[in-house]
C-alpha positions as CSV (number, residue, x, y, z in Angstrom):
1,X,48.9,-0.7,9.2
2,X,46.8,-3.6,8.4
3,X,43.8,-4.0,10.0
4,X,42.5,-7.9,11.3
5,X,39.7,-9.1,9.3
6,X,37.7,-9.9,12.3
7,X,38.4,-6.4,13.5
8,X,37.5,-5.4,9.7
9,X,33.9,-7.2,10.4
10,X,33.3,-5.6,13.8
11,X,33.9,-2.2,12.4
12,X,30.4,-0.3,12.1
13,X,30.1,1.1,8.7
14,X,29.0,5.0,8.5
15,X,25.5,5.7,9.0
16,X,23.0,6.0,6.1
17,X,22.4,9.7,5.0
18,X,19.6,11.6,3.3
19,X,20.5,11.7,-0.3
20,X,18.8,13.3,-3.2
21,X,19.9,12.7,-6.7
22,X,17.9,13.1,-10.4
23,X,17.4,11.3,-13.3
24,X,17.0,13.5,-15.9
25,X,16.8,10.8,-18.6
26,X,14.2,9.1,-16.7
27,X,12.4,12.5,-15.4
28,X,12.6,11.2,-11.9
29,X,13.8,12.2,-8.9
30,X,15.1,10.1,-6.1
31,X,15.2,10.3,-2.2
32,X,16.5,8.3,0.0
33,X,16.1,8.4,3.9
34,X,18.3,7.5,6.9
35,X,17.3,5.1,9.6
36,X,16.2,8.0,11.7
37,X,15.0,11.5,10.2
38,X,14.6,15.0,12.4
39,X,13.3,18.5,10.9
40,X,16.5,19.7,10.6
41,X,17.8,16.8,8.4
42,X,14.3,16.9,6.6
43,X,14.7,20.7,5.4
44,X,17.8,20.0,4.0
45,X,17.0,17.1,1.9
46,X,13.9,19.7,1.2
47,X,16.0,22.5,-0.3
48,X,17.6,19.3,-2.5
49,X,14.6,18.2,-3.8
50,X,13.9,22.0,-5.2
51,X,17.4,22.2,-6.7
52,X,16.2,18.7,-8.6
53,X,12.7,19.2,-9.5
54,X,14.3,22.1,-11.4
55,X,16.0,20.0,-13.6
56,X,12.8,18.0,-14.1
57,X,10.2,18.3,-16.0
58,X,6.0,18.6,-15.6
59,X,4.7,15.1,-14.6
60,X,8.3,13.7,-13.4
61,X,8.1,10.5,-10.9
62,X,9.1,10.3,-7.9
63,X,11.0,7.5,-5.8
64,X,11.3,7.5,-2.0
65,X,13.3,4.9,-0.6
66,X,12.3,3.9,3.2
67,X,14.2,0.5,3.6
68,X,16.5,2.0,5.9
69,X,14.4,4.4,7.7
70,X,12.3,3.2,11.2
71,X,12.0,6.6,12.8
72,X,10.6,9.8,12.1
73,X,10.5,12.6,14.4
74,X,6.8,14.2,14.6
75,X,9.0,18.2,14.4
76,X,9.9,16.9,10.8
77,X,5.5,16.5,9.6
78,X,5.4,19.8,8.8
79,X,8.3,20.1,6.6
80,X,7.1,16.9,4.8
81,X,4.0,18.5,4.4
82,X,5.5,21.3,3.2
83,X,7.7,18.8,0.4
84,X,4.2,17.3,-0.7
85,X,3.0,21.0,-0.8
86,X,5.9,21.6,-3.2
87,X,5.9,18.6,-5.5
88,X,2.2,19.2,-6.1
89,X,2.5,22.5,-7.3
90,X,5.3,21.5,-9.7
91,X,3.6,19.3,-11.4
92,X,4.5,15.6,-10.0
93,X,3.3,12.6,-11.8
94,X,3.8,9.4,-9.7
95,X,4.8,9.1,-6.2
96,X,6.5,5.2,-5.3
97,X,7.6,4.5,-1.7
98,X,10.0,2.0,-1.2
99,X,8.9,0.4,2.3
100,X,11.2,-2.8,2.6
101,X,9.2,-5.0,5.0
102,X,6.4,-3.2,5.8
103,X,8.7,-0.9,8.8
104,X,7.5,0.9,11.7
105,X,8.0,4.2,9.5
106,X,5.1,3.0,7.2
107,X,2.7,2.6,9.9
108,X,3.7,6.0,11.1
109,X,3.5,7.2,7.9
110,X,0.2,5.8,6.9
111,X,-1.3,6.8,10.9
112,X,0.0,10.7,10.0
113,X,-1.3,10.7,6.8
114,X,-4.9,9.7,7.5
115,X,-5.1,13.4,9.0
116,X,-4.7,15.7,6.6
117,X,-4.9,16.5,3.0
118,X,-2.4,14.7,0.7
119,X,-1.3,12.8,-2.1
120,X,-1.9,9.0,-2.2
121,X,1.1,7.2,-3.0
122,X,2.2,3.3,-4.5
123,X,4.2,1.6,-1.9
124,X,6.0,-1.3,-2.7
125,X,8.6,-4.0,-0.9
126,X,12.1,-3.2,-3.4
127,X,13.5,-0.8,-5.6
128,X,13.1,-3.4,-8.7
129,X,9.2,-3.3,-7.7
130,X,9.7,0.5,-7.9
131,X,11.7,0.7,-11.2
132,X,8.7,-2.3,-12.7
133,X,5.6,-0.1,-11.3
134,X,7.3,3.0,-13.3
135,X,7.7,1.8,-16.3
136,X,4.2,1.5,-17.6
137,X,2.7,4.4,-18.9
138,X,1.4,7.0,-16.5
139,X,-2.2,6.5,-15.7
140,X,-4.8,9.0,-17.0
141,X,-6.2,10.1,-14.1
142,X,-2.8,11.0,-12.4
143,X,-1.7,11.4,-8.9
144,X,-4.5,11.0,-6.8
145,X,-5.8,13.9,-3.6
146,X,-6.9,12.5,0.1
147,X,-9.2,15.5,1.2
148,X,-10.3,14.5,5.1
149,X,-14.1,15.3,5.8
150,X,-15.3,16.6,2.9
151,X,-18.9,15.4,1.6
152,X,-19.6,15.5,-2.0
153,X,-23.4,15.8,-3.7
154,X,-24.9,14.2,-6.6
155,X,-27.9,13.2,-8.0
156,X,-29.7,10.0,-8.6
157,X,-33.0,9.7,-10.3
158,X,-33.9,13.0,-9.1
159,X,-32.9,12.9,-5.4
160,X,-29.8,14.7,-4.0
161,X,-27.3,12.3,-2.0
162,X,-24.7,13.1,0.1
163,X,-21.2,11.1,0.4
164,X,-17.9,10.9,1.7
165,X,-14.8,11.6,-1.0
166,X,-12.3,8.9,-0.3
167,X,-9.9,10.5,-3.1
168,X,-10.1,12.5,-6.0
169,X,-7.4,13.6,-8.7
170,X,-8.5,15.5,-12.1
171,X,-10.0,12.6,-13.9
172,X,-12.3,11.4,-11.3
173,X,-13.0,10.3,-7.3
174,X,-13.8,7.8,-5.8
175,X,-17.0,8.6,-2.8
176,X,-18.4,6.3,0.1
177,X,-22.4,6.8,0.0
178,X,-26.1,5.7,-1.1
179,X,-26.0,3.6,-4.3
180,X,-28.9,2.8,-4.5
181,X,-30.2,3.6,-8.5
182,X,-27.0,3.5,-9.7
183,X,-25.1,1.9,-12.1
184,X,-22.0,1.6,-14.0
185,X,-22.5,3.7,-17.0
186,X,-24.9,5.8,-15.8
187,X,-24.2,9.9,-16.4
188,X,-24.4,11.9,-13.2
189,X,-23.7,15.3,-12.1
190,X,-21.5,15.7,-8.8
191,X,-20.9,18.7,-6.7
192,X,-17.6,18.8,-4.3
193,X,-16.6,22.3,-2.2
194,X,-13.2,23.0,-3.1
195,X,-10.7,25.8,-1.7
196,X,-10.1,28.5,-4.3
197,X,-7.6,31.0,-4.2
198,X,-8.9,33.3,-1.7
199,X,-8.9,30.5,0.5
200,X,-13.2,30.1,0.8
201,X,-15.1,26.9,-0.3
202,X,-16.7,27.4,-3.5
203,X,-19.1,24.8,-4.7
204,X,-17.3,22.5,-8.0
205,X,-19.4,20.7,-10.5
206,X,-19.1,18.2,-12.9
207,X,-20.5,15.8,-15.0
208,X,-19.4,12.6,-14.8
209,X,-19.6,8.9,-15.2
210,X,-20.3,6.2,-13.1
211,X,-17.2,3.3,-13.4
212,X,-18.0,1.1,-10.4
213,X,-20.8,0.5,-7.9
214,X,-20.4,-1.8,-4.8
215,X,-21.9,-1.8,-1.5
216,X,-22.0,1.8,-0.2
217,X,-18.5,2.9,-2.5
218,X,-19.0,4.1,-6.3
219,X,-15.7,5.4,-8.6
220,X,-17.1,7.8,-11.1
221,X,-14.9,9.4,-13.7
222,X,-15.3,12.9,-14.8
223,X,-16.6,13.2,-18.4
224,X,-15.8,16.1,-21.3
225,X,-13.8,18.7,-19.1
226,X,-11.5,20.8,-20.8
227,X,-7.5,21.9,-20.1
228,X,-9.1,25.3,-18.4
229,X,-11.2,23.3,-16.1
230,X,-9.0,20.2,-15.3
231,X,-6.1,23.1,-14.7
232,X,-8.8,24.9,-11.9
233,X,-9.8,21.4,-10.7
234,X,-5.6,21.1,-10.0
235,X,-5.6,24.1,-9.1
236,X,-8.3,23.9,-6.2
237,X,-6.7,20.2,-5.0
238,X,-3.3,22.0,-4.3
239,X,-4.9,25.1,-3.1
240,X,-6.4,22.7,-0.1
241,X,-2.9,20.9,0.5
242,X,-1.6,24.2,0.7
243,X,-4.2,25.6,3.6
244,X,-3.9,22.7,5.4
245,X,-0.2,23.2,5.3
């Protein structure tokens, strides 16, 4: 039987579902969310996303699409916690969030985040803004860390100073204190608590280079560490995303 075009038109079409799918060409992975997303829907596409990263290798991109997507249930945070936990430890490049118009789900999204440790991600409007953004080569200091509440010290011109880390990655952080003394260029040791292994906070130095200076913020970048230490630096970063898991 034939059905009436205007019938045709009035016919919903089948809700959006979570999809996962890999690009192994690309080294990317790809995950796509409904318009509304629950724990249980959320571990699933999380026991996906370990079936793909397995196909991947060290340093792969990843590509969440959140056009569709307005609500997210607050049971499903810690399972995403527990999927930026995971992509962490294996190694991800470059996280891109596709956001449409700026929805509701990116201001929940961004209001969640803000309280705990995590990854900081690009977000952009469209999926060509994505595919653009991924083609250049991946930056050297790689995927940046938010660690909440954690005060860093370093020294200028003989004084110890005290500031707020804003984000760090392996290459370098960027830190909200005094600036006075300072300028781009400028060597300077700095001093962050980290997690280690057994889960204490042991004291993490490095020496470093000052890239930027303005108002109360400086970006420094971390100067002549080697594979062992940028690999105990990574090391440390996903040890506090996992605690705060």
């Amino acid at each position: 039987m034939t059905i009436p075009l205007n019938q045709q038109l009035m016919t919903p079409s089948a809700p959006l579902k979570a999809k996962v799918r890999t690009d192994i060409k690309k080294n990317r992975l790809y995950i796509t969310l409904p318009a509304t997303i629950g724990k249980k829907e959320l571990e699933k596409v999380y026991s996906d996303i370990r079936f793909g990263v397995a196909d991947l290798k060290p340093g792969f991109d990843v590509v969440t699409d959140l056009t569709h997507c307005s609500i997210g249930h607050l049971s499903a945070i810690s399972t995403l916690r527990k999927i930026m936990a995971y992509l962490v430890a294996n190694k991800v490049g470059r996280v891109v969030r596709i956001v449409g118009n700026m929805n509701v789900i990116l201001r929940q999204l961004i209001g969640m985040t803000a309280r705990f440790h995590c990854y900081k991600p690009v977000y952009v409007i469209t999926p060509e803004e994505a595919e653009e953004e991924l083609e250049h080569p991946i930056k050297p200091d790689g995927i940046r860390f938010q660690i909440n509440n954690r005060q860093l010290e370093y020294t200028i011109n003989g004084e110890q100073h005290s500031g707020q880390v804003i984000d760090i990655s392996t290459s370098g952080c960027a830190v909200q204190g005094p600036t006075a003394g300072l300028a781009a260029d400028m060597e300077i040791t700095v001093t962050i608590p980290l997690c280690t292994k057994d889960a204490t906070l042991s004291p993490f130095p490095l020496q470093a280079q000052v890239v930027r200076v303005h108002n109360d913020m400086l970006a420094v970048q971390f100067i002549h560490p080697d594979e062992a230490q940028k690999m105990q630096l990574h090391d440390c970063l996903m040890c506090e995303l996992n605690n705060d898991v």
